[in-house]
NUKEPA-981270 format. One record per residue (C-alpha): x, y, z; residue in three letters. Coordinates in steps of 0.05 Angstrom, whole numbers, plus 5000, padded with zeros to 4 digits. Example, Ala and Ser with C-alpha at 12.3 -4.5 7.8 and 13.67 -1.06 7.14 Angstrom:
2
node px = 5246; py = 4910; pz = 5156; res = ALA
node px = 5273; py = 4979; pz = 5143; res = SER
END
This chain:
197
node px = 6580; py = 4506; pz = 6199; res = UNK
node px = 6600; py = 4570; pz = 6237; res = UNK
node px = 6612; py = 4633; pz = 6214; res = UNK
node px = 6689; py = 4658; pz = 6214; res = UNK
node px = 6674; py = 4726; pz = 6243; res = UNK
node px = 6627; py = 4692; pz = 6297; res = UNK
node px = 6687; py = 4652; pz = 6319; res = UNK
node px = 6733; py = 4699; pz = 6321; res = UNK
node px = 6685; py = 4738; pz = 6361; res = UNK
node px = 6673; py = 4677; pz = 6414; res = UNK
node px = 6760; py = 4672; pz = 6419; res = UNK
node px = 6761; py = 4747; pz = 6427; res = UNK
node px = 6719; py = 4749; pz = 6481; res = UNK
node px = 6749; py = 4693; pz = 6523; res = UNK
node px = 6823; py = 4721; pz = 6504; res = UNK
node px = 6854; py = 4747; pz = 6561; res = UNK
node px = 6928; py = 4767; pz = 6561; res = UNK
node px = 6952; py = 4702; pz = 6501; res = UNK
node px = 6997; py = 4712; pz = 6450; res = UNK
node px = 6952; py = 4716; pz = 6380; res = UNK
node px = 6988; py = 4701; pz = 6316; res = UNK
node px = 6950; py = 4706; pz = 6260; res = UNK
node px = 6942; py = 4679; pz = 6191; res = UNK
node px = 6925; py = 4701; pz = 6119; res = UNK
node px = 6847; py = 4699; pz = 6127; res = UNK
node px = 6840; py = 4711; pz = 6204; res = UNK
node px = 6891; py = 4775; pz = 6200; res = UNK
node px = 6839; py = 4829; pz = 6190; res = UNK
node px = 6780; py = 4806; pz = 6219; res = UNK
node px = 6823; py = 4794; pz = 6284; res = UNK
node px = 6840; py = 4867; pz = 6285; res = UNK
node px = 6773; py = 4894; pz = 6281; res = UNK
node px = 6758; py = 4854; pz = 6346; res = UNK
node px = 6835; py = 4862; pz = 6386; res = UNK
node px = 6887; py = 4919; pz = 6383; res = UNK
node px = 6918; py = 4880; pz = 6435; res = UNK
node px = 7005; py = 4887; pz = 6447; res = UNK
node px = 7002; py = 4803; pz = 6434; res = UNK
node px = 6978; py = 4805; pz = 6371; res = UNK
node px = 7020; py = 4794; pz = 6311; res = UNK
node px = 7004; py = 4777; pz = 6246; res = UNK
node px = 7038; py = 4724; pz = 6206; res = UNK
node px = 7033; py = 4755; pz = 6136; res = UNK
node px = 7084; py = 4785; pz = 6097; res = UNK
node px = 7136; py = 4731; pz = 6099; res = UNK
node px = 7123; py = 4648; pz = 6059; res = UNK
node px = 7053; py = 4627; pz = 6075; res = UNK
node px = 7032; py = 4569; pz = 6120; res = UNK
node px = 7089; py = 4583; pz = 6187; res = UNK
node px = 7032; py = 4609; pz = 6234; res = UNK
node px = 7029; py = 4544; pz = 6263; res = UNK
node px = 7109; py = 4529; pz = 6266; res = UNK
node px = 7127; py = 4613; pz = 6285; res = UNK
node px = 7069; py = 4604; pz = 6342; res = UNK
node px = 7106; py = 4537; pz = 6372; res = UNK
node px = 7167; py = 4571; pz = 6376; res = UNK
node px = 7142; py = 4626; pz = 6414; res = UNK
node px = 7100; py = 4584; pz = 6465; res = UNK
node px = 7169; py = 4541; pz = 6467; res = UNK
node px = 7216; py = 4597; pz = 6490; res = UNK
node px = 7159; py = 4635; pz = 6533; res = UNK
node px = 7129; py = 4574; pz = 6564; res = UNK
node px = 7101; py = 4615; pz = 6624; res = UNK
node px = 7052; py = 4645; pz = 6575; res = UNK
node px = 6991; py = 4619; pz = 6536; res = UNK
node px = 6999; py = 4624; pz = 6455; res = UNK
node px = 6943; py = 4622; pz = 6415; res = UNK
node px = 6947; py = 4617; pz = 6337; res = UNK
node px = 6902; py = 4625; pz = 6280; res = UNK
node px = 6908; py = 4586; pz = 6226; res = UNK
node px = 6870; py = 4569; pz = 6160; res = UNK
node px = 6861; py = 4506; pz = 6125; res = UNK
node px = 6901; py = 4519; pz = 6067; res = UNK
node px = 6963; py = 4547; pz = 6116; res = UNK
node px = 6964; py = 4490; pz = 6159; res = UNK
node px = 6971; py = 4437; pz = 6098; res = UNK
node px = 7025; py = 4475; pz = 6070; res = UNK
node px = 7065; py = 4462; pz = 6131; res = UNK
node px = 7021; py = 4401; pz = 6151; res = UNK
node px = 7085; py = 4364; pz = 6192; res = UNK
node px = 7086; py = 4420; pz = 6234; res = UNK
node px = 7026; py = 4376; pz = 6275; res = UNK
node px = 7077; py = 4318; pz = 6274; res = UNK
node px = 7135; py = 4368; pz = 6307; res = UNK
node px = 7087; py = 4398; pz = 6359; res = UNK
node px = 7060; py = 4331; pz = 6379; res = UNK
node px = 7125; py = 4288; pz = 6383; res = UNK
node px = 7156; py = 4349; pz = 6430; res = UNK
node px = 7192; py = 4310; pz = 6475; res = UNK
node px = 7173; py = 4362; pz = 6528; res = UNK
node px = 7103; py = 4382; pz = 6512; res = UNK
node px = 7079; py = 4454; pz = 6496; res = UNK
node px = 7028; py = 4457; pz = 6554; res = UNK
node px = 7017; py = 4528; pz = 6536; res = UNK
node px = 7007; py = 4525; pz = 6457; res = UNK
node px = 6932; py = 4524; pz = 6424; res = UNK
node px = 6919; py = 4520; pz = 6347; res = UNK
node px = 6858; py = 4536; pz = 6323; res = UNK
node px = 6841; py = 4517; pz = 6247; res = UNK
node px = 6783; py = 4554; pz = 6203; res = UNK
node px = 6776; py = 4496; pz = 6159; res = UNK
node px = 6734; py = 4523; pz = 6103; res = UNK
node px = 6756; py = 4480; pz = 6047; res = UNK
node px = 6788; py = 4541; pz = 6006; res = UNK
node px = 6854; py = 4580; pz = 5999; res = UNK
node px = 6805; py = 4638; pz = 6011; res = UNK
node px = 6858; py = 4694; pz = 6002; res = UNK
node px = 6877; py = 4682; pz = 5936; res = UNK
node px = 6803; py = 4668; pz = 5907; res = UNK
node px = 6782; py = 4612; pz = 5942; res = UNK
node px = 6813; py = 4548; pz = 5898; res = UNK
node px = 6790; py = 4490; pz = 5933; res = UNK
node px = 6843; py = 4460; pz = 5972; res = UNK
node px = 6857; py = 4385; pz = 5961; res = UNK
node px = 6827; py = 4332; pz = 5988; res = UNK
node px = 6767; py = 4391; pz = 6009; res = UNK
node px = 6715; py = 4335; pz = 6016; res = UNK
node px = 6735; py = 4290; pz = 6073; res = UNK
node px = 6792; py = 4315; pz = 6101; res = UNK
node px = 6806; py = 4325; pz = 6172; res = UNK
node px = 6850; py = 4352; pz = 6207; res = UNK
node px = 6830; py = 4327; pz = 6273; res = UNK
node px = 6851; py = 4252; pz = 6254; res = UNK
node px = 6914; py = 4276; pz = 6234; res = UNK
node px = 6930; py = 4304; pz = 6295; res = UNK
node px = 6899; py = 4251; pz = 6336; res = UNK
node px = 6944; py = 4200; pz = 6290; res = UNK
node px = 6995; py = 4235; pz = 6304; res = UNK
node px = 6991; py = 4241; pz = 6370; res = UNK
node px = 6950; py = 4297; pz = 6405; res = UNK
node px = 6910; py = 4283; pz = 6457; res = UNK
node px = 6867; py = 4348; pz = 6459; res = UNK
node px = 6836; py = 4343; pz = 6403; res = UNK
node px = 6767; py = 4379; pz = 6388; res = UNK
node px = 6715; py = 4393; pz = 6327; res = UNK
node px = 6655; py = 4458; pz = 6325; res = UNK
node px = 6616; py = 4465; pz = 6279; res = UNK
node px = 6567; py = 4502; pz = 6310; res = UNK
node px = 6577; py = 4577; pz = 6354; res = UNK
node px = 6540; py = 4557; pz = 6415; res = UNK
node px = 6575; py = 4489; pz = 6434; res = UNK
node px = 6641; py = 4530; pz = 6410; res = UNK
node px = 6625; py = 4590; pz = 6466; res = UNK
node px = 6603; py = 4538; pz = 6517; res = UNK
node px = 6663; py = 4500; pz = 6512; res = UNK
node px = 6732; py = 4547; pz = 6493; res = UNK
node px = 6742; py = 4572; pz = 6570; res = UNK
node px = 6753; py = 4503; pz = 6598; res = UNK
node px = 6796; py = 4486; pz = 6530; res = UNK
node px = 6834; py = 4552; pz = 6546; res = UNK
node px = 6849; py = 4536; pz = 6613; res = UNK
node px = 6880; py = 4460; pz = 6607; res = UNK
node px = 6941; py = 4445; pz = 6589; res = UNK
node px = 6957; py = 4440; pz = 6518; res = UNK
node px = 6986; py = 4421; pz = 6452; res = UNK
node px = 6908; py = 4430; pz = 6434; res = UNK
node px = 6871; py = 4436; pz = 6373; res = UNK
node px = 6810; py = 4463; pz = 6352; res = UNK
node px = 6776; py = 4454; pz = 6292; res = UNK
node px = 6725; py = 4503; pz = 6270; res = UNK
node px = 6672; py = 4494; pz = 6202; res = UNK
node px = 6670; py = 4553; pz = 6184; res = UNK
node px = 6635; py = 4573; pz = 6126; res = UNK
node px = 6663; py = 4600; pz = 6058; res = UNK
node px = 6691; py = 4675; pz = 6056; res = UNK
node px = 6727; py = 4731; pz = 6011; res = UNK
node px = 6777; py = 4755; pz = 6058; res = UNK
node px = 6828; py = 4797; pz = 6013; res = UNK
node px = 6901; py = 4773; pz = 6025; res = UNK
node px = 6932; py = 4815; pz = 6076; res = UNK
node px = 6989; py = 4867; pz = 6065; res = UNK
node px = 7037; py = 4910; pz = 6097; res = UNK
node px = 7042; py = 4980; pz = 6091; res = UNK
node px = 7068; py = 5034; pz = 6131; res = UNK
node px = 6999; py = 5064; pz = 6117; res = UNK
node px = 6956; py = 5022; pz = 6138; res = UNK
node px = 6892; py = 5027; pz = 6185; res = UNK
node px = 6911; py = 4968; pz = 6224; res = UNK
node px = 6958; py = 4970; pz = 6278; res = UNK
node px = 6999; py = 4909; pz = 6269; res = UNK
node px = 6996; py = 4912; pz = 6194; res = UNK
node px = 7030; py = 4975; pz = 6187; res = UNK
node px = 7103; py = 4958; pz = 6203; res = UNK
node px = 7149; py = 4914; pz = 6164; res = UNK
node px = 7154; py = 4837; pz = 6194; res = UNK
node px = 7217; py = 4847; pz = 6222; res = UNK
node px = 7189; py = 4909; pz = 6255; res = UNK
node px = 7124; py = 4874; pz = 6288; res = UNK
node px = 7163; py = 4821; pz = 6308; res = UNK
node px = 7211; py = 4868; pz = 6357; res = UNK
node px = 7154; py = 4898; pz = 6379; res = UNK
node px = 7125; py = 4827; pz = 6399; res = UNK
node px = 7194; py = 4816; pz = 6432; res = UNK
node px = 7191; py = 4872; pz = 6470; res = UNK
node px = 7121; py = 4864; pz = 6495; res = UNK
node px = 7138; py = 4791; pz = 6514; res = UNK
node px = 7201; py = 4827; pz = 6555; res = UNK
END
């Protein structure tokens, strides 16, 4: 089991110029790492679309790598998603999904999600057809492995065990300390357009 922060620490450091979208529990501890022009958060709108709003933008910029992070609980709200991305009839070479699989909806107090003990993600995707397909569960195979996983061609998933956390759920606010937090959706999202222009 890894810890989340680790991870997100490996991805930042191999990120280069990718579109980030982030999810619920990854949201803030991606900011402290990236203040990057590509990042945009997925919050403030229905949970679980990280993984569907980060297909469509790898779809209509396919020139340019995208690189979503999603949580457990997100990605089976929207579990057919995986289905859509892998029965593409053109595939999304440039589209990567990584899941922090912790077994909780961690933002809204950790309530175990169901089917916690012996579900995985990686045979759905693999049954549903993805052919890049890989499992950490520890940070050094994780930081050996991500370049060469960055730089093939995708739909890929990773699947990271991370360990339990007590990430608050993330908000908007015109206020706020983080940078792609503190403008309404519709107003991160044209500035995501515009940096993708």
């Amino acid at each position: 089991m890894i810890n989340k922060e680790e991870c997100l620490e490996i991805i930042a450091k191999y990120r280069t110029d990718e579109v980030m979208v982030t999810s619920m529990g990854t949201t803030i501890p991606w900011a402290k790492l990236s203040d990057h022009a590509l990042d945009y958060a997925s919050v403030g709108s229905a949970m679980g679309h990280t993984a569907d709003f980060a297909l469509g933008i790898a779809l209509a910029q396919p020139d340019r790598k995208v690189l979503a992070l999603n949580g457990d609980g997100s990605m089976l709200m929207c579990l057919g998603t995986l289905a859509t991305i892998a029965g593409l009839e053109k595939p999304a070479r440039n589209y990567c999904l990584f899941i922090f699989h912790n077994g909780t909806y961690e933002v809204t107090g950790n309530q175990e999600i169901p089917g916690r003990r012996g579900f995985s993600f990686s045979t759905i995707a693999k049954g549903v057809g993805f052919q890049n397909v890989y499992d950490f569960d520890a940070a050094d195979s994780l930081d050996a492995s991500l370049p060469a996983i960055l730089h093939q061609d995708g739909p890929g998933i990773i699947n990271l065990d991370v360990g339990q956390s007590t990430e608050p759920p993330p908000h908007r606010s015109p206020d706020s300390p983080v940078r792609y937090l503190s403008g309404t959706l519709a107003e991160s999202t044209h500035e995501l357009r515009k940096a993708l222009s």
